[in-house]
C-alpha positions as CSV (number, residue, x, y, z in Angstrom):
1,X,63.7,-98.4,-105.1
2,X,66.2,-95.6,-103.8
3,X,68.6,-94.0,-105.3
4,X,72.2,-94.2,-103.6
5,X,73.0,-90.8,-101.0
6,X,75.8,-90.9,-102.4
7,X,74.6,-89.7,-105.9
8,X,72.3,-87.6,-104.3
9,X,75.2,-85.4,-102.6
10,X,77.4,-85.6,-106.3
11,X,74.4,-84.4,-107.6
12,X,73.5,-81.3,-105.3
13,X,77.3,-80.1,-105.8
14,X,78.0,-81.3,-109.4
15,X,75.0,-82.5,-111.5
16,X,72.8,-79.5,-110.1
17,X,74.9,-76.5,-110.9
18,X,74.7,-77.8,-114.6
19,X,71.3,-78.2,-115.1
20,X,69.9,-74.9,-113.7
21,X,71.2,-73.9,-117.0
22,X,68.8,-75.9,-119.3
23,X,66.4,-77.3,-116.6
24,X,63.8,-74.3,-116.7
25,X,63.5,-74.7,-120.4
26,X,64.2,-78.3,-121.3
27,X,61.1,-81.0,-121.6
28,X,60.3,-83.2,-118.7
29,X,62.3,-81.1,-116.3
30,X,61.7,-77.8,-114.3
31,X,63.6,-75.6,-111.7
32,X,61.7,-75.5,-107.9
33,X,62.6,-72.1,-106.5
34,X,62.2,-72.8,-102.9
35,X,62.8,-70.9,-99.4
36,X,65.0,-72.6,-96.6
37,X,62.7,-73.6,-93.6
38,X,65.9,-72.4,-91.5
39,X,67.9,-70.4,-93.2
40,X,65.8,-68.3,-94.9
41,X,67.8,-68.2,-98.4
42,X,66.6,-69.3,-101.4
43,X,67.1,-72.5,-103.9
44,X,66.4,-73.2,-107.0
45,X,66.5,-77.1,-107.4
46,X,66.5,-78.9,-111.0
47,X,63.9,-81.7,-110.4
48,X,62.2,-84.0,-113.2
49,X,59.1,-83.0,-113.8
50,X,55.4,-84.8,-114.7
51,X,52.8,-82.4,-116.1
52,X,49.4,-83.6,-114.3
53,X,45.8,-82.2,-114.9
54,X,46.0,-79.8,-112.1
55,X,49.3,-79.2,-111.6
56,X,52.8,-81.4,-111.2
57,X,54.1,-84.5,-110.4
58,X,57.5,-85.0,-109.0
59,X,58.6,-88.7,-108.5
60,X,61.2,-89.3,-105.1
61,X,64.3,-90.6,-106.7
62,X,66.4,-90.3,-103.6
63,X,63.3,-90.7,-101.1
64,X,61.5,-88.3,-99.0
65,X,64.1,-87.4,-97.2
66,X,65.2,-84.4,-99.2
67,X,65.7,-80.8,-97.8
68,X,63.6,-79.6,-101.3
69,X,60.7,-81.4,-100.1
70,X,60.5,-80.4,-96.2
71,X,61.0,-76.6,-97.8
72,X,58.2,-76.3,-100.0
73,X,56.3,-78.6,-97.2
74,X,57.4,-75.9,-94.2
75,X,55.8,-73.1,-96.3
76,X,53.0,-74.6,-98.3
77,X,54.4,-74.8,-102.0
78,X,56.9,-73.0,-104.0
79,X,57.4,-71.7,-107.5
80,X,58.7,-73.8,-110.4
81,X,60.6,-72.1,-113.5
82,X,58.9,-74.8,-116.3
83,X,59.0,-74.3,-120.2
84,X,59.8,-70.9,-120.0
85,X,57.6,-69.8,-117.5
86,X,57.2,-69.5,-113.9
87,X,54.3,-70.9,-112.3
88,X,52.8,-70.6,-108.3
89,X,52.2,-74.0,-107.1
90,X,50.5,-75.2,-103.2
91,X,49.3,-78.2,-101.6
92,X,52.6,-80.2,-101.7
93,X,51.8,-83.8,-100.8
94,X,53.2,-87.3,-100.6
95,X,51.7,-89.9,-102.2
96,X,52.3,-93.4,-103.7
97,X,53.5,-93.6,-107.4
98,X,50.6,-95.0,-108.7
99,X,48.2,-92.3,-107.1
100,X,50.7,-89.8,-108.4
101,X,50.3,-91.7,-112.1
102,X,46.4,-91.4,-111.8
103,X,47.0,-87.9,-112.5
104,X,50.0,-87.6,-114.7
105,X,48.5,-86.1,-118.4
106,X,49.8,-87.3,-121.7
107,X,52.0,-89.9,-123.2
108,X,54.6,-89.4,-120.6
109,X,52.0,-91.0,-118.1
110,X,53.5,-94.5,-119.8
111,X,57.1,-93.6,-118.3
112,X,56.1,-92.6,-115.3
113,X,54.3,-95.8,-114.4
114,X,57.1,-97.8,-115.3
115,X,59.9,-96.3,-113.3
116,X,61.4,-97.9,-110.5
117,X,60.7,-95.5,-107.6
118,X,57.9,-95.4,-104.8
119,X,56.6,-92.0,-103.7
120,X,55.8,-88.9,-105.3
121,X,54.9,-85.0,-104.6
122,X,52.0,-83.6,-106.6
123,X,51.7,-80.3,-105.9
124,X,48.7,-78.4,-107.6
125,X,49.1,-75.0,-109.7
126,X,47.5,-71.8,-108.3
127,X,45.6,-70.4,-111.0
């Protein structure tokens, strides 16, 4: 499953602004700070947010289609603003929810499973 485009374009100019307010802090969610492929200016994107053993899981509500993704794929990771803290991560790949869910930590791992959507991004954490 997909979400609509629609939704994804209300959320990028509505939903988005909002949550960069909480989204760095909040449980579950974090802020990608990412550098346009083109442009060359930055983002900071509120995503939902899977902690996994090495790093983060990011599940692909509107598909892998997003400009987010090709960003942090163009230059080989990005930084994420997560509980507080800002943390390096690399390695962004695409993968199947349940290979993503193999490496989600913690309760949450029981959520994850269960929702709705196919693809994921783990990206690992530089240490």
């Amino acid at each position: 499953m997909q979400l609509p485009q629609w939704l994804a374009r209300f959320n990028r100019h509505v939903t988005n602004p909002i949550q960069r307010l909480w989204a760095g802090w909040a449980p579950t969610f974090g802020i990608l700070e990412h550098v346009g492929r083109k442009s060359g200016q930055p983002y900071r994107t509120p995503l939902s947010v899977f902690s996994t053993h090495d790093g983060v899981a990011i599940l692909l509500t509107y598909g892998p289609n997003r400009d987010w993704l090709k960003n942090i794929q163009a230059a080989g990771g990005a930084t994420m603003r997560r509980h507080g803290r800002t943390i390096e991560l690399t390695d962004p790949r695409v993968v199947p929810r349940a290979e993503a869910a193999a490496h989600v930590k913690g309760g949450i791992k029981a959520i994850f499973t269960r929702l709705p959507f196919e693809q994921a991004v783990l990206l690992t954490r530089v240490r």
